[in-house]
C-alpha positions as CSV (number, residue, x, y, z in Angstrom):
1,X,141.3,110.7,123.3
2,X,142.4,108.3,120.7
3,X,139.7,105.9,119.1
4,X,141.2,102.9,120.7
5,X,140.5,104.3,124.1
6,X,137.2,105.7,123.4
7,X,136.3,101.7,122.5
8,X,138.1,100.9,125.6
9,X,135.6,103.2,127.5
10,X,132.3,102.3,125.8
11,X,133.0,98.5,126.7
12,X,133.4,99.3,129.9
13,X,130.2,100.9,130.3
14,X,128.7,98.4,128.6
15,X,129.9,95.9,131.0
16,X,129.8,98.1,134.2
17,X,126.4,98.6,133.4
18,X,125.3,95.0,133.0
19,X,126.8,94.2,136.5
20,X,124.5,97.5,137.3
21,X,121.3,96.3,136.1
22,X,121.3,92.8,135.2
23,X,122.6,90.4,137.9
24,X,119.0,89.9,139.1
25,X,117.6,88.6,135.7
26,X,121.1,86.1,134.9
27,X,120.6,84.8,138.1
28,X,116.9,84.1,136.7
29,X,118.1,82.8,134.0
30,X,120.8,80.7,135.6
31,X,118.1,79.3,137.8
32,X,115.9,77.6,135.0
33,X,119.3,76.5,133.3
34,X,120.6,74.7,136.4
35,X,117.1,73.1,136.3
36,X,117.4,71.7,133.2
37,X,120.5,70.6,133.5
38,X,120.3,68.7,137.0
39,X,117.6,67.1,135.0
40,X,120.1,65.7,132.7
41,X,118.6,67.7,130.1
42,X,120.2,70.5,128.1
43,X,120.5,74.4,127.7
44,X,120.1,74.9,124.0
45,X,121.5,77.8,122.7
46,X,121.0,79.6,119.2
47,X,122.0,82.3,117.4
48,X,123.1,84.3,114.0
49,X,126.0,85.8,112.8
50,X,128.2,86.9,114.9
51,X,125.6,86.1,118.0
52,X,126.7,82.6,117.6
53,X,130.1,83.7,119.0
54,X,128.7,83.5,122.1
55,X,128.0,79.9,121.8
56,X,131.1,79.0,120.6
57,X,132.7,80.7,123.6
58,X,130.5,78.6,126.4
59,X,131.0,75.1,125.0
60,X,132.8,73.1,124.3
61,X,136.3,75.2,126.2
62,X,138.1,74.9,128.8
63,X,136.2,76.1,131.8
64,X,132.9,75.1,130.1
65,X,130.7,72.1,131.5
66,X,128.3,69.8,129.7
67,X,124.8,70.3,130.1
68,X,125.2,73.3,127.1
69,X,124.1,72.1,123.3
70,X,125.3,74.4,120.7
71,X,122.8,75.0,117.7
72,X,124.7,76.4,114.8
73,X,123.3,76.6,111.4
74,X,126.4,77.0,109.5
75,X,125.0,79.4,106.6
76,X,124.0,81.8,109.4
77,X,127.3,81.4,111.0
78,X,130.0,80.8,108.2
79,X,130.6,83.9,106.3
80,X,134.1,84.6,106.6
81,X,134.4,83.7,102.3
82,X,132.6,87.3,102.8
83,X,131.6,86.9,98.8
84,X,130.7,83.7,97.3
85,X,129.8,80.5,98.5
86,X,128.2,81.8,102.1
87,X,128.6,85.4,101.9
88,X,127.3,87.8,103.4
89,X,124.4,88.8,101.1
90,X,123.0,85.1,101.8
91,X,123.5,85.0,105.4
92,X,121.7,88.8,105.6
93,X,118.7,87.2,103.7
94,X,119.0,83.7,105.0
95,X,118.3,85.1,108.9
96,X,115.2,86.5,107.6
97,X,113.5,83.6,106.0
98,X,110.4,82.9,108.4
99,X,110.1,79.2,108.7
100,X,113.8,78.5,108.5
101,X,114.1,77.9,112.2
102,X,111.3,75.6,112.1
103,X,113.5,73.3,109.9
104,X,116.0,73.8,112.2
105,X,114.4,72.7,115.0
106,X,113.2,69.5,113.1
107,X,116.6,68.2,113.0
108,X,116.9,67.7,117.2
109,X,115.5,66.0,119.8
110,X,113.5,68.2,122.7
111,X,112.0,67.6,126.1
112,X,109.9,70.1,127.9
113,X,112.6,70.2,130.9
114,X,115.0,71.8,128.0
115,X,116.0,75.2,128.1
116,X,116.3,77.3,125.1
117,X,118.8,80.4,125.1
118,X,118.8,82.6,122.7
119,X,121.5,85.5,121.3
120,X,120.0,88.1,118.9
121,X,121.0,91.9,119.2
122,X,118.2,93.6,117.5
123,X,115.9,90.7,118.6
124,X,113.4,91.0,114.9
125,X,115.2,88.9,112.5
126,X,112.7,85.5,111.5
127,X,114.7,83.0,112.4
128,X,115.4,83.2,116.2
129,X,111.7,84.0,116.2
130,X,111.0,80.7,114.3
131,X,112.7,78.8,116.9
132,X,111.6,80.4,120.0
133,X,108.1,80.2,119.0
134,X,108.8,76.5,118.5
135,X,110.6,75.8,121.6
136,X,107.9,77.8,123.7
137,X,105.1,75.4,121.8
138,X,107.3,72.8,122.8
139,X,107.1,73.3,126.5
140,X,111.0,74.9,126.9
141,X,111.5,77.7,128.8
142,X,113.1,80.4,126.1
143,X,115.5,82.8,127.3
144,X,116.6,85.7,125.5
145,X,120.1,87.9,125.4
146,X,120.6,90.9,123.3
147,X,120.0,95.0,123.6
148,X,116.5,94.5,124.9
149,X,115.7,97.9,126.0
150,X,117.6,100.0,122.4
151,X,115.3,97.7,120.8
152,X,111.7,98.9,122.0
153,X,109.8,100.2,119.3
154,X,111.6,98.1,116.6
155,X,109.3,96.4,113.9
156,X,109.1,92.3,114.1
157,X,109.9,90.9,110.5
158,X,107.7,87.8,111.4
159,X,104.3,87.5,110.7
160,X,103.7,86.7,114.4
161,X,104.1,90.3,114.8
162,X,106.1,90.1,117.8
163,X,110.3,90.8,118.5
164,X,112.5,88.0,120.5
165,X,112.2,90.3,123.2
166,X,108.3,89.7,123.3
167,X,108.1,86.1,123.7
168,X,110.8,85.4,125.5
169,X,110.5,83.8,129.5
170,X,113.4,86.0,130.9
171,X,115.0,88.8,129.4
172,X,118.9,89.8,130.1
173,X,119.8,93.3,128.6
174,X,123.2,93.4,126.8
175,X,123.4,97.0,127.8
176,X,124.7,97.4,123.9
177,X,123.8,100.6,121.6
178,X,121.2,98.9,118.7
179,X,123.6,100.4,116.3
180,X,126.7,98.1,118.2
181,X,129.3,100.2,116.6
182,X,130.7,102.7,118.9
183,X,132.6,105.1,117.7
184,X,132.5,108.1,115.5
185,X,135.1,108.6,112.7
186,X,135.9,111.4,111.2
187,X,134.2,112.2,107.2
188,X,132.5,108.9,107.7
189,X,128.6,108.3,108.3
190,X,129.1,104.7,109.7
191,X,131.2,103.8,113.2
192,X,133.5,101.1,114.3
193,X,134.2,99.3,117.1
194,X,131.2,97.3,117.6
195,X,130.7,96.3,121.4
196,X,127.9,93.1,121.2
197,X,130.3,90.8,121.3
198,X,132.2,92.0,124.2
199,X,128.7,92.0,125.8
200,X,127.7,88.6,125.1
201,X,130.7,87.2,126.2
202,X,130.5,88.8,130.0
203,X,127.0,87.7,130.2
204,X,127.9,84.3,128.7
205,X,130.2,84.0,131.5
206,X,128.5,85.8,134.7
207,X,125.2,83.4,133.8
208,X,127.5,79.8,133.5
209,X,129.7,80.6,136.6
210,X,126.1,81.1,138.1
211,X,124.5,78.6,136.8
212,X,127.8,76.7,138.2
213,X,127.6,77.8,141.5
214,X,123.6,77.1,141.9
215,X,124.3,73.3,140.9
216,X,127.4,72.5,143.3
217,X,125.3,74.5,146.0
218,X,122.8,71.5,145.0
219,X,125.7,69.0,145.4
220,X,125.7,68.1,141.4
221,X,128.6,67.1,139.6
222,X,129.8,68.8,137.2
223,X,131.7,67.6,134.0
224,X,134.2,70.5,133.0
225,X,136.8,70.7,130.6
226,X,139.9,71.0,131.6
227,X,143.2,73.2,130.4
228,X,145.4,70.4,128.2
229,X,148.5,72.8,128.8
230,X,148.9,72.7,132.4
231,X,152.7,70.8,133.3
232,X,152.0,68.3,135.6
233,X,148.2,67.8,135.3
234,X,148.3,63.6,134.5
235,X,144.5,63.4,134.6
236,X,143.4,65.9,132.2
237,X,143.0,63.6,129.3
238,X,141.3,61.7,131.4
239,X,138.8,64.2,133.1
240,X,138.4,65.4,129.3
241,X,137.6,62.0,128.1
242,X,135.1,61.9,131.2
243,X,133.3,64.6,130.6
244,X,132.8,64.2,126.7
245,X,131.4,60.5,127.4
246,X,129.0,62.2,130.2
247,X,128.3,64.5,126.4
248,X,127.9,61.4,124.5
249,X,125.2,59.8,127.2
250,X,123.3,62.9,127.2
251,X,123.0,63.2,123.7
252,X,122.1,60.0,123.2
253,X,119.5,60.1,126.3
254,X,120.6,57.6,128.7
């Protein structure tokens, strides 16, 4: 089998196994997000690395809806100069500084009807515990993605002596090897083909269509972006324009 196909096959394991195992807990998780937002309140989500591609996926896109607030840091996310200015030594020691988060969080605006989602693979690095610990003192429900069940038995690098995983509200599994990369090469100790990614994106998706669905079954509206490159679609600049001032409200909290 050539390596290309043997990634192939571990990401669809990965994903056959989340539709397996963890529909029950997205729709949880979908539950308390379609809360907040028919409250005109907001899902946060947060992450590091490359868990904050998951965030940039979900909103703002076409097919995305307001009622998501990305929260990225950009020294934990920016680290494509790979050396230099943000590399990736700082961003490696940067997501484990405990009480970074807390400063994070200083720079927003919360309400106890908020919801806080969170993407961490390993689920022990300080700052994504610095801010769910903050959000859950806040009143927010916090809600947790990453390899939940590879990561048992991992050491916490907070002093709080707990993993994401621990304080988290509701728990979905990325279904994801700790390690992420998948596949053996020959003469080489490390593998390629990392798999997180793939994961977080499915479960980005299966949870918003969900949370979706829940809120028109309410009779909400929702403000979705549209596609821009569909011939013949006159009022997509305007539903666009609709749905960022609908952004522009919330933000603002009217």
């Amino acid at each position: 089998m050539s390596l290309a196909k043997e990634w192939l096959n571990n990401t669809r394991k990965v994903i056959d196994t989340i539709e397996a195992t963890q529909m029950e807990n997205i729709r949880k998780a979908a539950e308390v997000m379609a809360d907040s937002i028919a409250a005109c309140r907001w899902v946060h989500t947060f992450g590091c690395g490359h868990a904050t591609l998951p965030i940039e996926e979900m909103y703002p896109r076409i097919g995305g809806f307001v009622g998501f607030h990305p929260m990225i840091e950009l020294p934990l996310s920016f680290f494509t100069h790979i050396v230099g200015e943000m590399g990736v030594h700082q961003f490696v020691f940067l997501e484990r500084v405990e009480g970074y988060g807390q400063e994070i969080m200083k720079g927003y605006n919360f309400d106890p009807r908020d919801t806080m989602w969170i993407f961490s693979h390993s689920g022990i690095n300080n700052v994504n515990i610095d801010v769910a610990l903050e959000s859950k003192k806040l009143g927010m429900k916090v809600i947790a993605y990453g390899s939940a069940t590879e990561a048992k038995g991992k050491k916490t690098r907070h002093s709080c002596g707990k993993t994401i995983f621990d304080i988290a509200d509701i728990i979905v599994d990325s279904c994801t090897p700790l390690q992420d990369a998948s596949v053996d090469l020959k003469n080489h100790q490390d593998k390629i083909g990392p798999v997180s990614t793939m994961a977080f994106i499915t479960t980005v998706w299966t949870t918003i269509t969900t949370v979706a669905e829940i809120l028109v079954e309410r009779g909400e509206k929702l403000y979705i972006h549209p596609s821009h490159n569909v011939p013949g679609d006159t009022t997509a600049r305007e539903r666009l324009t609709e749905a960022l001032d609908m952004y522009k409200k919330r933000i603002a909290g009217v």
